[in-house]
C-alpha positions in Angstrom: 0.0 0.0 0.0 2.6 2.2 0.7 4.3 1.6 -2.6 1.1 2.6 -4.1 0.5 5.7 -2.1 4.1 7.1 -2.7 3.9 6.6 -6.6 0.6 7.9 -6.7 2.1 11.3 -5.0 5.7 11.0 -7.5 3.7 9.9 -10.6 2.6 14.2 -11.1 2.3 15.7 -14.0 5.4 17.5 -13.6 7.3 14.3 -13.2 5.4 12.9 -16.3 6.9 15.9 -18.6 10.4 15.2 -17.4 10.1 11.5 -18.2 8.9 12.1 -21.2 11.7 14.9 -22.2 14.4 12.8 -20.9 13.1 9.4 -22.6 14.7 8.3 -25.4 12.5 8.9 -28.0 12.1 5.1 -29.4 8.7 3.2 -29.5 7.8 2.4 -26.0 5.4 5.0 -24.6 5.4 7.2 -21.6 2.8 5.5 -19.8 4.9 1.8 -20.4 8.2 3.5 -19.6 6.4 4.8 -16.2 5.2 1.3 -14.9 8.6 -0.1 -15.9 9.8 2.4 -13.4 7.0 1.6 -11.1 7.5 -1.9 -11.2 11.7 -1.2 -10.2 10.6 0.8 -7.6 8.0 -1.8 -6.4 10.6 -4.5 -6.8 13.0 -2.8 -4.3 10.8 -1.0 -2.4 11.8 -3.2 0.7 15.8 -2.2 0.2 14.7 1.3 -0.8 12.2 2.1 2.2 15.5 0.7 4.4 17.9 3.3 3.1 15.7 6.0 3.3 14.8 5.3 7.0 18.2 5.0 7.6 19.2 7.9 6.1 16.8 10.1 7.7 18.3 9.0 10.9 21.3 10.7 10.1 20.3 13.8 9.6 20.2 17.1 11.9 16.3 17.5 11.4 16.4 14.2 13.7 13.0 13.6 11.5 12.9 10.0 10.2 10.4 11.0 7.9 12.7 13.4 5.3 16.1 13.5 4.1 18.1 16.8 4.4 20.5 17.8 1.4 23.4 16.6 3.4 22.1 13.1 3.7 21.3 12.8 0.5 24.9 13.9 -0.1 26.1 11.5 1.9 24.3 8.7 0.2 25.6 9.7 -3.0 28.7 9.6 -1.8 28.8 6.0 0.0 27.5 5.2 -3.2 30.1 6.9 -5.3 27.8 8.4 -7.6 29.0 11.8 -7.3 31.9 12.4 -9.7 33.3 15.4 -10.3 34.2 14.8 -14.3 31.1 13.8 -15.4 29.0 15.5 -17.3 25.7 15.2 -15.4 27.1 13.4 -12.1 29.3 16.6 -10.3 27.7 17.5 -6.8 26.3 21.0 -8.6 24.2 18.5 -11.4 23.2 16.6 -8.0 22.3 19.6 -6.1 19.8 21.0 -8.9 18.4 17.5 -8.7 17.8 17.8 -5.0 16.1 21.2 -5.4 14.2 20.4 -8.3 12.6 17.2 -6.8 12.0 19.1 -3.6 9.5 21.6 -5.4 6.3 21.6 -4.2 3.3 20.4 -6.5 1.4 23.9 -7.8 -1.6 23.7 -10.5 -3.3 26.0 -12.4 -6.3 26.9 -10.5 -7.5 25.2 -7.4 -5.0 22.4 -5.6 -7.0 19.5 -4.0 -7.5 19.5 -0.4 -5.2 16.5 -0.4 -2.3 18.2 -2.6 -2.5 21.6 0.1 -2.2 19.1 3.2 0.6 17.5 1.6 2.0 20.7 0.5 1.7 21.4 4.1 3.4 18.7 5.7 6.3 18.9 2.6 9.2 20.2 4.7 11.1 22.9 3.0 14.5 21.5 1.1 14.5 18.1 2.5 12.8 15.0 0.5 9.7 12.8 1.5 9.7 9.3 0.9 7.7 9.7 -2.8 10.5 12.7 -3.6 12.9 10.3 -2.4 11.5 8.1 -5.1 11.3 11.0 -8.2 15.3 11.3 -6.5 16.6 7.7 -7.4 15.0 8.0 -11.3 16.5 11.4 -11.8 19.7 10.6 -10.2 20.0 7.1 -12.3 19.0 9.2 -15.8 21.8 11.5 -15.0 23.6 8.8 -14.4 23.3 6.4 -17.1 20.9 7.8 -20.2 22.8 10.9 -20.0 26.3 9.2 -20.2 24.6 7.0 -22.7 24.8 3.2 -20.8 21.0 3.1 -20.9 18.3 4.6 -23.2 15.3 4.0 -20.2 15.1 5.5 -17.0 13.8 1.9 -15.5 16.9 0.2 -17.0 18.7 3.0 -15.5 17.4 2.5 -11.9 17.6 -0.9 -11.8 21.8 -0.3 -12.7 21.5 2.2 -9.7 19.7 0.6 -7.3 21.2 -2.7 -8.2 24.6 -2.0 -8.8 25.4 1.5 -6.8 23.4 1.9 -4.2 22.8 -1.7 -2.6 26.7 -3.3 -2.6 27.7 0.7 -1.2 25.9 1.7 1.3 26.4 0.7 5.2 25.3 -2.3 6.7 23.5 -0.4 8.8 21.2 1.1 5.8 20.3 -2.5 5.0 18.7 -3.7 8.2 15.4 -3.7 8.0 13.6 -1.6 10.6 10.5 -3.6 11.3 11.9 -6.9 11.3 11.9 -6.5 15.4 8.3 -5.2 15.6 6.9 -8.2 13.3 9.3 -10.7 15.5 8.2 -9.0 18.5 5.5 -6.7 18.9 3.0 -7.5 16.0 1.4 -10.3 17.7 -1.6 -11.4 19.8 0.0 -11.7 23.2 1.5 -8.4 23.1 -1.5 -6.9 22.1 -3.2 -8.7 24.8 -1.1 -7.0 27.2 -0.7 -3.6 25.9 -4.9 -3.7 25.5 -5.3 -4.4 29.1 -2.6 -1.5 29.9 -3.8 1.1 28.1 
């Protein structure tokens, strides 16, 4: 559900445009290219979740819910994306990233109640979970379809994902944080107890 939720929220039109700008151009069409890199994203969405959460603990905001731009430098960094002689890799390239991922939905007209709440709770120059998301695909085009290794953003984040990000990171950002609550705490007899004590 939570996949769902968070590519329902990345998946704006905005996003959409840039997809479609930064595609390749050949015969598959926006919409397929999209649930290719829905389907990635759903695919690791366990791993992905776990280094989010893990890098939001890093950070100075000591929210676990965003990720600060020093986090996400950091992440780039463990996973030696940033490169200062690329083309479309240098910390600057990866900074407009950041910023332009961390803009906040506007439309012409009225916003939905639900777009203004989220707008709301969007924390200025840090990334939510679903911008953490638009993040990985616009990081893995710069990094492969604009160095020309891939022609499609999904190729291009499963290469990231799969061959920068997971064998890089710490330990630490592949634990999985609920694996003591479902071992633990999701269970009748604990909620037997915590019922009775409430």
């Amino acid at each position: 559900r939570s996949v769902a939720l968070d590519w329902s929220r990345c998946h704006a039109e905005r996003f959409r445009t840039w997809v479609q700008k930064e595609g390749d151009g050949g015969a598959g069409s926006l919409d397929s290219e999209l649930s290719e890199v829905k389907d990635c994203l759903c695919k690791h969405r366990a791993f992905i979740y776990n280094v989010f959460s893990y890098y939001c603990s890093l950070g100075a905001m000591h929210d676990r819910f965003v990720i600060g731009l020093l986090e996400y430098h950091r992440l780039l960094r463990d996973a030696e994306i940033t490169d200062q002689a690329s083309k479309a890799c240098k910390a600057s390239d990866l900074d407009t990233i950041f910023i332009s991922t961390n803009i906040e939905e506007r439309a012409t007209g009225t916003l939905s109640s639900e777009q203004r709440t989220l707008n709301d709770l969007n924390v200025d120059r840090a990334l939510m979970r679903f911008e953490f998301f638009q993040c990985l695909v616009r990081v893995a085009v710069a990094k492969y379809i604009k160095h020309r290794q891939c022609a499609e953003a999904s190729e291009a984040l499963e290469r990231l994902v799969g061959d920068d990000i997971r064998p890089r990171v710490p330990p630490e950002a592949l634990h999985d944080c609920d694996a003591f609550r479902r071992a633990r705490l999701y269970d009748r007899s604990t909620n037997e107890v915590l019922s009775k004590n409430q």
